[in-house]
N, C-alpha and C positions, 0 to 999 in steps of 0.2 A: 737856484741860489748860487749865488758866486762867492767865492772866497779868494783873500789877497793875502801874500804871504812877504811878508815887509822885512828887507834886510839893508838894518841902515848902515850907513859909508860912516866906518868909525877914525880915517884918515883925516886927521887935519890938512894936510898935505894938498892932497885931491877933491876936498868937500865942495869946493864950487864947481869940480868938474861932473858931479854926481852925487845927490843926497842920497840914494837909496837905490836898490834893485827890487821891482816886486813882481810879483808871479802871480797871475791870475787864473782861479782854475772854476769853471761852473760844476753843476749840480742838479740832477733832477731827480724827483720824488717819485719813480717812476720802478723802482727794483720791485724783483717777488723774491729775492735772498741777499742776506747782509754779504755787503763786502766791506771791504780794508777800508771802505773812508766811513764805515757805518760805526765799525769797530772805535775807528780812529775818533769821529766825536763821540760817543758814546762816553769814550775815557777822558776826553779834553771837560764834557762837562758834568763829568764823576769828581773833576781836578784828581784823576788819576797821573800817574807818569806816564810821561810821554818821549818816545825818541822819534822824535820827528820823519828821519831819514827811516830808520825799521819801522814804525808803523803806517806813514803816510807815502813821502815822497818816493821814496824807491819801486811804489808800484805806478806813479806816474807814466806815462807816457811820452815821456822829452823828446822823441824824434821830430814832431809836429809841432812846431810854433811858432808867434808871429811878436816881434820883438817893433818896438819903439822907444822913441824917448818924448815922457809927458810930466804928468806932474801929480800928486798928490789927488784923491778925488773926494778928499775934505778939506776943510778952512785949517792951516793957511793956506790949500792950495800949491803949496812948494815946489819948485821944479829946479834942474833935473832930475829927473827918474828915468829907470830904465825899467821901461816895462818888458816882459813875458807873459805871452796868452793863451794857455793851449785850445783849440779849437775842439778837442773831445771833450764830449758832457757825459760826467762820471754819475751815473748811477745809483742811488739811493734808497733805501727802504721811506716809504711815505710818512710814519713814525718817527723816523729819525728825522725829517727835514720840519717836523710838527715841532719838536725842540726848541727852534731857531725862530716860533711864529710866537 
């Protein structure tokens, strides 16, 4: 499973120089004990609170990733974007990623 994490350019200023930053993280249904991102959908679709940064992204892994500029990977397709992709695949209880099927 892949997840995108969408941060739009709220600058009129610079909006043609950049629509958005997104961050693309995989997934695989492969865990034998819950972690932080098990946790973290579990609550997202409880529509529990959520702090983004304390429950998800701060156990990320940012040392490692591979950056471009693309566009949107649905209609309208929109571009620029600035992608981020990390290349580690985060871990999952099989359960949890049954949710999203």
């Amino acid at each position: 499973m892949e997840m995108h994490i969408v941060s739009m350019n709220k600058n009129p200023a610079n909006k043609d120089l950049l629509i958005a930053a997104v961050t693309g993280i995989i997934f695989e249904g492969n865990a034998t004990k819950r972690s932080f991102a098990d946790d973290f959908f579990i609550k997202m679709i409880n529509g529990e609170d959520l702090d983004m940064s304390k429950d998800f992204t701060s156990h990320l892994n940012t040392n490692l990733r591979y950056h471009y500029i693309g566009s949107l990977t649905t209609p309208p397709f929109s571009e620029p974007l600035f992608w981020s992709v990390f290349p580690e695949v985060y871990s999952i209880l099989p359960s949890t990623l049954a949710l999203f099927n």
